[in-house]
C-alpha positions as CSV (number, residue, x, y, z in Angstrom):
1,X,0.0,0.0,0.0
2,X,3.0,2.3,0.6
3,X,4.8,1.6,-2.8
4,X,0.9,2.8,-4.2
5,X,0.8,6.1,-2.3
6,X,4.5,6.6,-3.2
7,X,3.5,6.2,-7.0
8,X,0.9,8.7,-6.7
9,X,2.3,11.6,-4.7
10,X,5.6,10.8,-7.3
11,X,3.2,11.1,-10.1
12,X,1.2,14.2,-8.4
13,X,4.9,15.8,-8.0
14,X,5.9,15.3,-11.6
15,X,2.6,16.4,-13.0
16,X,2.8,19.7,-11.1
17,X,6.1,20.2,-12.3
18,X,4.6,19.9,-16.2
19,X,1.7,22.3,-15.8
20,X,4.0,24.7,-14.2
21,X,6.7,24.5,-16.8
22,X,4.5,23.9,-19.9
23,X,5.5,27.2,-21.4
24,X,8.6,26.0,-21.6
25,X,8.2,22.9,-23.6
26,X,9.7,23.2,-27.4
27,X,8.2,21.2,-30.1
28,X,11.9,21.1,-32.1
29,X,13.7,19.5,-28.8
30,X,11.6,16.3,-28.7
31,X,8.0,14.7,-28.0
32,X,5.6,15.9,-25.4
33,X,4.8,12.4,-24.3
34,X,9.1,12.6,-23.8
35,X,8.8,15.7,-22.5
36,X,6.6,14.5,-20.0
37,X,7.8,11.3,-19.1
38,X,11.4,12.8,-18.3
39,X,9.8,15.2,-15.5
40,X,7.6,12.7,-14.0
41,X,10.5,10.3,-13.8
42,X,13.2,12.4,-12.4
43,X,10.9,13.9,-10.0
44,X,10.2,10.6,-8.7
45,X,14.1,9.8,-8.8
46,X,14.4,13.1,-6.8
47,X,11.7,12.0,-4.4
48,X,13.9,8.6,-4.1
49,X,16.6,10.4,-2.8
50,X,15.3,12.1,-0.2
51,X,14.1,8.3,1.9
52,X,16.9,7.5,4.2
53,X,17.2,3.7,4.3
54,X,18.4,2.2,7.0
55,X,22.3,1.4,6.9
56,X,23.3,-2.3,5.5
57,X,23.7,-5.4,8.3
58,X,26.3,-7.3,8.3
59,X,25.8,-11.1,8.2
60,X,27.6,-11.9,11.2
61,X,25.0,-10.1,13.3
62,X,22.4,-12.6,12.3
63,X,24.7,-15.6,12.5
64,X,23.4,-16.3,16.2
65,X,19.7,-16.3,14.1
66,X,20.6,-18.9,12.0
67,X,20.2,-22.7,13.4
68,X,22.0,-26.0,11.9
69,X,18.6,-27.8,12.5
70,X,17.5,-29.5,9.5
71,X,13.3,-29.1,9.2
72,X,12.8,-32.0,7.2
73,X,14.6,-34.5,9.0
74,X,11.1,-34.5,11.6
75,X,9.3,-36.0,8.1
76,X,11.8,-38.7,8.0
């Protein structure tokens, strides 16, 4: 549900963007549909940029996690 209302607001954010610059669109420098599709997508790669992810684990501080048991020996 979160990746949905990411989509949208990125989409909402990118289509602002083209209604505020559409003055500034130029029919020799490309397609509108182009045009378009650039803003929308690098606003959404802007928006990506701002989400701090958590830093990386290492493996080792799972290892206590992680058990030798075999599951399918109790079908034997």
């Amino acid at each position: 549900m979160c990746k949905r209302f990411f989509a949208l607001e990125a989409m909402n954010d990118g289509m602002m963007k083209v209604y505020k610059n559409i003055g500034k669109f130029r029919d020799n420098e490309g397609t509108f549909y182009n045009w378009i599709y650039t803003i929308v997508r690098n606003s959404a790669l802007d928006k990506l940029k701002l989400i701090h992810h958590p830093p990386p684990k290492e493996l080792s501080e799972f290892k206590e996690k992680i058990t030798q048991d075999n599951p399918l020996k109790s079908l034997e």
